[in-house]
N, C-alpha and C positions, 0 to 999 in steps of 0.2 A: 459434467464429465460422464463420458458413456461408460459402458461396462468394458471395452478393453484395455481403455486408457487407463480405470482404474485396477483392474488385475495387472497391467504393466508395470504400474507404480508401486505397486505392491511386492513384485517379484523385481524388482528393481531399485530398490530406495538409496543405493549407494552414486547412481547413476543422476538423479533426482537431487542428492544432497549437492555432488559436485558441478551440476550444471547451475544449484542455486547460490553456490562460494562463489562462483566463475561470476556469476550477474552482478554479485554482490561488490564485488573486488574491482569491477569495472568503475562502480560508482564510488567509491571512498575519499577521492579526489576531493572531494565537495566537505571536509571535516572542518572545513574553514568558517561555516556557517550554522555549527553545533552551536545551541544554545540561543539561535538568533527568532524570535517570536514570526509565526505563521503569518500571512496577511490573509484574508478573507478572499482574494483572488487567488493566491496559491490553494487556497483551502477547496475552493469553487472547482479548479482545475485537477484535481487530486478524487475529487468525489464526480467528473464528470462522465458516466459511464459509456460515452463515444467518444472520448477524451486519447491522446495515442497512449503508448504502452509506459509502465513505469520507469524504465530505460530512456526514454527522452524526453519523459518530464525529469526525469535526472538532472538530466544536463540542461534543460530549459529553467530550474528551478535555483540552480548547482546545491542541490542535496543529491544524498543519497539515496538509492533504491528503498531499502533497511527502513530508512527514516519517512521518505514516501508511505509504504506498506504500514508503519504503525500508527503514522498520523491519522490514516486514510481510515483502521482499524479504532483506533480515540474515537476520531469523530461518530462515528456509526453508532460506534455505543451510548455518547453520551445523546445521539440523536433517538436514541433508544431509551435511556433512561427519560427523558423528556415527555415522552407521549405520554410515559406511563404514569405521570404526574398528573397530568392534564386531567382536570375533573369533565365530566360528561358535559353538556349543555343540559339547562336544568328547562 
């Protein structure tokens, strides 16, 4: 993020909040498959950084945005807790 976008966002966050309800509300549809376990190709496609926007893996998924975004945030961390396990090669 360059320096204008983030002074934008700064002097704007009300703008910011309702274009992220707006994204949000598009995908809610999909509440049908709360609770339903990840499959490792959803997981694959969710973490694929040329992968298209989370807005249509929405609908390629039928999750929602919300639910994309924290899986996507899960995973990373626990791919983070993991390394730090890892003893050195001796």
């Amino acid at each position: 993020m360059g320096k204008k976008q983030r002074k934008w966002r700064l002097a704007n966050p009300k703008n910011r909040n309702e274009s992220r309800k707006r994204n949000y509300s598009l995908s809610r549809k999909y509440a049908k498959r709360r609770k339903k376990r990840w499959t490792e190709t959803e997981i694959e496609m969710i973490l694929d950084p040329t992968g298209p926007l989370d807005r249509i893996l929405s609908q390629r998924l039928k999750r929602s945005v919300q639910a994309i975004q924290i899986k996507r945030a899960d995973v990373r961390a626990e791919i983070g807790r993991t390394r730090h396990r890892q003893k050195p090669p001796a």
